[in-house]
Each structure stands twice: as structure tokens, then as C-alpha cells.
N, C-alpha and C positions, 0 to 999 in steps of 0.2 A: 931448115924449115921448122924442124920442131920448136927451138928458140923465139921463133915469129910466132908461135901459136900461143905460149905461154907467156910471152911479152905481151898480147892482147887483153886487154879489160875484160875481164867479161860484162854485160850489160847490166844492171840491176833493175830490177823490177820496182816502180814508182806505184803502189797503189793510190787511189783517191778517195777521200770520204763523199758520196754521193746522197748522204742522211737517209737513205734509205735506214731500215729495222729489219734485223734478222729474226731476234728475240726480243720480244719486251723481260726487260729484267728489272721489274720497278719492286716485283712481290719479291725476289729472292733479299735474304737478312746475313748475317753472318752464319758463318760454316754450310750454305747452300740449302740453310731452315728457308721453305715457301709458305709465307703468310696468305690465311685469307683475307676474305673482306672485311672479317668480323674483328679478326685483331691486330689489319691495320687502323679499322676504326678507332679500338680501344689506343693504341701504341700514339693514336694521334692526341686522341681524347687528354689520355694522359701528360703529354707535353703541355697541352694549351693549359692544365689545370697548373704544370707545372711552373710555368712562364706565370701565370695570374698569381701566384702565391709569390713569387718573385717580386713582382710588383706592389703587391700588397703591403710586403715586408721591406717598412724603408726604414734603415736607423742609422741615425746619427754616429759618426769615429768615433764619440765616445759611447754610445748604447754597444756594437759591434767588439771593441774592445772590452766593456765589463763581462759581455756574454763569453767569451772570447775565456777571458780570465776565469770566469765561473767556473767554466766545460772543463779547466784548466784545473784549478781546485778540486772540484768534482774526482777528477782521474786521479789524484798523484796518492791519496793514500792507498789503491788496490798497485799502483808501479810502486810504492815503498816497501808494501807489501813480498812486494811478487822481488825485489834486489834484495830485499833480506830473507829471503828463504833460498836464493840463488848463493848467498853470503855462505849462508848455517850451511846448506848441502855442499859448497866448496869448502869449508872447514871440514866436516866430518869425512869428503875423500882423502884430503890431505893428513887429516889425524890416522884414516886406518891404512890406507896404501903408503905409509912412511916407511921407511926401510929399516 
């Protein structure tokens, strides 16, 4: 008899979505921050400005690549910088922890 008991299924329970709303959860953001009205206005605000400046800014494969390259120029003498002082300080470990 016990056998027959534990060879039985047990039944599972089938919930159903009924769109019912327990909580509105439109205001909770990330880590469970609750916005008001006032900054999801602004949070909205901000998007649409951000999407228009999107649009605004149309350039051509080649305008996007020279800028591209600029930003690129721009950066590489503070990384040249920053490998050769990374060089000098791995020289002078190596000069004074030498056995």
C-alpha cells in the first residue's frame, strides 16, 4: 500500500493570469528606488531631449569616422603617457627588488 501512495503524482497546481493588478509597479526603478511624478516627468523629459539630439545629429560614414579618429588622437598622448610611466615604475621594481 505504501508503494501505491508514492507511485501517485501528486497533482500540480495550474495557476492562471486573470489581468487582474495586485500592485502597480510602474513607479518602482532599479534597487526598489520609488519615483515620483516630478522625476518621472524629468526621466521622461530627458529621453525625448535625448532621442531629438539623436536625430538632429546625422553624419555621413565619413564625418562619424574622422570624429571617430579625432576622439582617437585626442586620447593616445595621456595612454602614452600613462605606458611609459607604467614602463619607468616596472624598470625601477625590477632594478631595486633584483637579487
Amino acid at each position: 500500500m505504501a508503494d501505491r501512495e508514492k507511485k501517485e503524482k501528486k497533482q500540480k497546481i495550474v495557476y492562471y493570469d486573470d489581468g487582474r493588478t495586485i500592485a502597480d509597479m510602474s513607479r518602482i526603478g532599479r534597487f526598489g528606488h520609488v519615483y515620483s511624478d516630478r522625476q518621472l516627468a524629468a526621466k521622461e523629459k530627458k529621453k525625448r531631449e535625448k532621442e531629438q539630439k539623436k536625430d538632429d545629429l546625422k553624419m555621413s560614414r565619413e564625418e562619424r569616422r574622422a570624429a571617430f579618429l579625432g576622439g582617437l588622437r585626442a586620447a593616445l598622448p595621456a595612454f602614452a603617457i600613462l605606458v611609459g610611466l607604467c614602463a619607468v615604475l616596472f624598470l625601477i621594481m625590477y632594478l631595486w627588488f633584483r637579487p
